[in-house]
N, C-alpha and C positions, 0 to 999 in steps of 0.2 A: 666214757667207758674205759676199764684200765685195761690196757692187754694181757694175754696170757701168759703166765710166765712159763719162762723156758724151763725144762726139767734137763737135770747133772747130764740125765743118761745120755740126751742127745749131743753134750759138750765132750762130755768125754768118751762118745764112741768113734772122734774124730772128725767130726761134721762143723761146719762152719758155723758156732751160735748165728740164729738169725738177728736182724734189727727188729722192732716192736712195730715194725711194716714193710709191705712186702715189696718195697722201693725199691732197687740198687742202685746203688750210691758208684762215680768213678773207683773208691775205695773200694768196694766188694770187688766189681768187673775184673780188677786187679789180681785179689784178690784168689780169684777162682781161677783166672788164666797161670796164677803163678802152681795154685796146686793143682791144676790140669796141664804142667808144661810139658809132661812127658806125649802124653795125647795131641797137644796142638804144636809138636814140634815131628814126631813121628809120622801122625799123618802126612802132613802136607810133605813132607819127603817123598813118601811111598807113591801119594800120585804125579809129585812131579818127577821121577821118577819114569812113574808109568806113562808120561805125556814125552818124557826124552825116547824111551822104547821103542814107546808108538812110529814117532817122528825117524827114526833111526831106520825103523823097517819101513817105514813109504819110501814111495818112488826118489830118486832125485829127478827134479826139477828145471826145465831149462829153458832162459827167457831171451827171446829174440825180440831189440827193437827197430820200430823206424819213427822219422822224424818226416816232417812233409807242410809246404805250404801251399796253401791256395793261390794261383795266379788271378788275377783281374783278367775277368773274360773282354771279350774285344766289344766296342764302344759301338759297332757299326751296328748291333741289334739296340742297344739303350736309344742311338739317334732316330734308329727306325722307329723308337715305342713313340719315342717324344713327337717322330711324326705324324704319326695316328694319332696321337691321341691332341692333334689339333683340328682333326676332323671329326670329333667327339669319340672316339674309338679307343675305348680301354685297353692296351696290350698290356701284358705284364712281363716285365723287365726280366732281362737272362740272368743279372745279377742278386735278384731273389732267393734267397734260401743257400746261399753257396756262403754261409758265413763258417769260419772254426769250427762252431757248433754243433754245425749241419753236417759238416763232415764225419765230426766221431761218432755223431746220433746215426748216419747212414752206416758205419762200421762196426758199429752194437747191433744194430736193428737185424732180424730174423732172417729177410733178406739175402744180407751179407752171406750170416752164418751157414744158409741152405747151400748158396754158391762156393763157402770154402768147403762143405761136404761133399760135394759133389762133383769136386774138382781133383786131378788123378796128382800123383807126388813118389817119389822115387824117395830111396833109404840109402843110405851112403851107402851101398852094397852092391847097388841099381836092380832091385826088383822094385815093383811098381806098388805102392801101398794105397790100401783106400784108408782114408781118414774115418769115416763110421766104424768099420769093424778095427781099427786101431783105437779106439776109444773103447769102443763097447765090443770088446771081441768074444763073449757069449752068449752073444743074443742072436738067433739063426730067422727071427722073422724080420722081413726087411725096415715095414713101416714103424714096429717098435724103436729097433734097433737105431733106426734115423733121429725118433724122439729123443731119446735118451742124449744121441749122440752129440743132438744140437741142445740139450741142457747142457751136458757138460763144457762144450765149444764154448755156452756166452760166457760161464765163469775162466775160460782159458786168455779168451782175448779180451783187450781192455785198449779204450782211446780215451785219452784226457788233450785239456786244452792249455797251454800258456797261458794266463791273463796279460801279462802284458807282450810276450812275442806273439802270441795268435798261432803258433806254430801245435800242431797237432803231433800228436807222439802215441803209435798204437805198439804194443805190447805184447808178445802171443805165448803164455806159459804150457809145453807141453814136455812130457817124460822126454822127447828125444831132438835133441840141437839141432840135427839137420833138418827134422817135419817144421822144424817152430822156426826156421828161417825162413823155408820154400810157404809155409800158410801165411807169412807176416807178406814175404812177396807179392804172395797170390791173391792177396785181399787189396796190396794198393794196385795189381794192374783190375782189378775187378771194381775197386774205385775209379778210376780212370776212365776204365770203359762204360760205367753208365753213367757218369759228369756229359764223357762225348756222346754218346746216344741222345742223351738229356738234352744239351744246346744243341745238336743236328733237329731233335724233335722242332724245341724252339723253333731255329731257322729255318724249317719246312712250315713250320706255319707262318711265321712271317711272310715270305715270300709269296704264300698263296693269296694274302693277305692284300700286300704289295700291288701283285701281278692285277688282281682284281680292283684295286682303285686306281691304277693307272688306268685300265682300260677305261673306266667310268672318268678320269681326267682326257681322257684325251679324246675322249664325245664331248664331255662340256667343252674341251679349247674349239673343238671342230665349230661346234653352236657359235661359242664367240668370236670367232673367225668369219659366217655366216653371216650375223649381224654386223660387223663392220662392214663386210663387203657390200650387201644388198644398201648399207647408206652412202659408200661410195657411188654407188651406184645409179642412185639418186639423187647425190648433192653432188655434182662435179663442180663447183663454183660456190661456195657458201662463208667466205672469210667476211662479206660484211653482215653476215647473220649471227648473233651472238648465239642465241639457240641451239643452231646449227653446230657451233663451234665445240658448245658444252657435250653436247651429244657425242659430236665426233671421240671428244674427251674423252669421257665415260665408257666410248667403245674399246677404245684403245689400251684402257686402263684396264677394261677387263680381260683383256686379251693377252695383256701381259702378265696379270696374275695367274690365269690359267697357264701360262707358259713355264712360269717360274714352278708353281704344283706339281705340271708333267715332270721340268726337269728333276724336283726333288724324289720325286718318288722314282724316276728311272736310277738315279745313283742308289736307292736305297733298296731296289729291289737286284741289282748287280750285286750289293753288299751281303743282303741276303742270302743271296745265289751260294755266295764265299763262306759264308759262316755255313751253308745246309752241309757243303765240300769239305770245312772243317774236321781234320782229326787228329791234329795237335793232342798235346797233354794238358789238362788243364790245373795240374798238381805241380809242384817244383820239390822233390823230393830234394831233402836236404842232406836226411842219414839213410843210405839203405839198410836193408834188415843182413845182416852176417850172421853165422853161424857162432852162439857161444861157445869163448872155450872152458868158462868154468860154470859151476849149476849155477844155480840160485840158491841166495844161503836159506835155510830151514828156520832161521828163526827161534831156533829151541832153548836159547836161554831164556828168552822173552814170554815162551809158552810158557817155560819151567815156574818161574817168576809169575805169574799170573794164575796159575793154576794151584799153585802155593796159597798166594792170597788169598783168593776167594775158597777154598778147602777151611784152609785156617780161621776165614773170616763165616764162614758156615759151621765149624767146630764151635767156635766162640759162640753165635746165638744161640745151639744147643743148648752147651753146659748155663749157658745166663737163662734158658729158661727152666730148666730143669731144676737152679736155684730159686727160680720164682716159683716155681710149682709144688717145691719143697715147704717152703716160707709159706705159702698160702696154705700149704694142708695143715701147717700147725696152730698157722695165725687163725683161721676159720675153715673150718673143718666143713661146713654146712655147703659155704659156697665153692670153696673145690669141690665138693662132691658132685656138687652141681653142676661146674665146668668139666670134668671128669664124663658125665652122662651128656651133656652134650656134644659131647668132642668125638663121643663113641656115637652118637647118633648121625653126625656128620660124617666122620669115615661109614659107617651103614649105607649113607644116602649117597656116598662117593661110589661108592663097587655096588649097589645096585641101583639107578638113577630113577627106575621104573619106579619104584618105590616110593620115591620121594614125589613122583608126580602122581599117585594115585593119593598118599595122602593131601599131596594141594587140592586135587578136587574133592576127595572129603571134608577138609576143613572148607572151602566154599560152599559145597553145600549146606552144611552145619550152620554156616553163618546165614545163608539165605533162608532155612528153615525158622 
């Protein structure tokens, strides 16, 4: 089939003769961006531009951090676990869930975020500020206001992990230096305090634990003590009884296990005792949170640059389709028209969707008819 030829008029009314299909070749793309460069260089000015403005008029921003490691909790609950669980008793280890991980996952989690709302904080001024209506200060119903306030909170604060130091580093971005010091503060002693809660929890259950199979150790030593004695008691004289001797053995043998049982479990429920009394730190802060003294930078070349890009690179698919829609109405007239009608049918079904599902059950029905 030979293509259509192109008529003078369209060459010489300044329009790009098309190819004899509706392809674009690198050459074209070229092409059309070099006689569109007034458009794809104005634009993307004018929004990045309008993304420096933006950014010029928000807040400045100001980032308090800290740095902080986990200490190794004390060894006297892991001996205590390893000792139950030789008397088939599953304990589960203090040292569970107190990885890096666990820490920044407990400083993200909701939590957190409820306790630093809810916690009072002074303005370099010294009046007393709530944090909720510092965030959201025109919202007058309380339970909203809290919502809002703890969205805005998780994108404020942020904990990441070292891979290789394991050292955790939380970060707290707020309008004003001084809040963003005392919330970076107030989140690690609010860490702190339920690590310690947490292992007192732990050690109170050990100990009950403890206290409870001692007692039960030290009926069976009492039993095994019983039975030696009532055989002394009976064999005063039995060294040329081999029988006799074994027994006596077997008594004594057990009597001294039972001994050694009682003694383990007494030092372990002392240990216990210590860890319930615990309230150490179980953090080793390495950087405290200080007050910044310059903001945080905005970032607006980076915006500017990137907002460029993709504008520019949104201008370009345009004008490239625009050339294919051109090429196609000349090349075949029949089937533009026909993409033309369905394109207008799809924005129809876009801005009224009802529409578009009334006729899907028509054409089902139709088809089942």
């Amino acid at each position: 089939m030979t293509p259509t030829p192109i008529s003078s008029a369209v060459v010489t009314g300044g329009i790009l003769p098309p190819s004899p299909h509706t392809t674009l070749t690198a050459l074209d793309v070229l092409r059309l961006a070099l006689r569109k460069r007034r458009l794809l260089l104005v634009v993307p000015i004018i929004v990045a531009a309008i993304v420096v403005g933006v950014g010029l008029l928000a807040d400045r921003q100001w980032v308090s951090q800290a740095t902080f490691v986990a200490q190794s909790p004390g060894g006297g609950i892991s001996r205590l676990a390893g000792l139950a669980a030789q008397f088939g008793v599953n304990v589960p280890n203090a040292q569970a869930g107190q990885s890096p991980d666990f820490y920044a996952d407990v400083l993200r989690g909701d939590g957190m975020m409820r306790q630093l709302l809810t916690s009072r904080y002074t303005a370099a001024s010294g009046n007393p500020v709530d944090l909720a209506v510092h965030l959201v200060p025109g919202v007058a119903d309380t339970a909203r206001r809290a919502e809002l306030a703890l969205r805005q909170l998780r994108t404020m604060v942020s904990a990441s992990v070292g891979i290789k130091t394991g050292l955790v580093r939380l970060a707290v971005r707020l309008d004003d230096p001084e809040l963003a010091r005392q919330v970076a503060a107030r989140a690690l002693e609010e860490l702190n305090r339920l690590n310690v809660l947490a292992q007192q929890a732990q050690a109170s259950q050990e100990r009950v634990f403890t206290d409870a199979r001692l007692s039960m150790a030290r009926g069976e030593l009492r039993v095994a003590e019983d039975r030696l004695e009532d055989f002394l008691r009976s064999n005063r004289v039995f060294s040329g009884a081999p029988q006799l001797v074994l027994q006596e053995d077997r008594l004594r043998r057990e009597v001294s296990l039972r001994q050694q049982v009682v003694s383990g479990l007494a030092q372990g429920l002392e240990q216990a005792r210590l860890e319930e009394s615990r309230n150490l730190p179980v953090i080793t802060v390495v950087e405290a949170p200080v007050r910044p003294a310059l903001p945080d930078s905005r970032r607006l070349v980076l915006k500017a640059l990137f907002a460029a890009i993709v504008s520019t690179t949104l201008l370009l698919a345009l004008v490239v389709a625009g050339e294919w829609r051109r090429r196609l109405a000349v090349l075949n007239p029949a089937l533009s028209a026909e993409m033309e009608s369905l394109a207008a049918e799809a924005a129809g079904d876009l801005r009224r969707p009802w529409r578009m599902m009334s006729k899907t059950r028509s054409d089902d029905t139709s088809r089942a008819a």
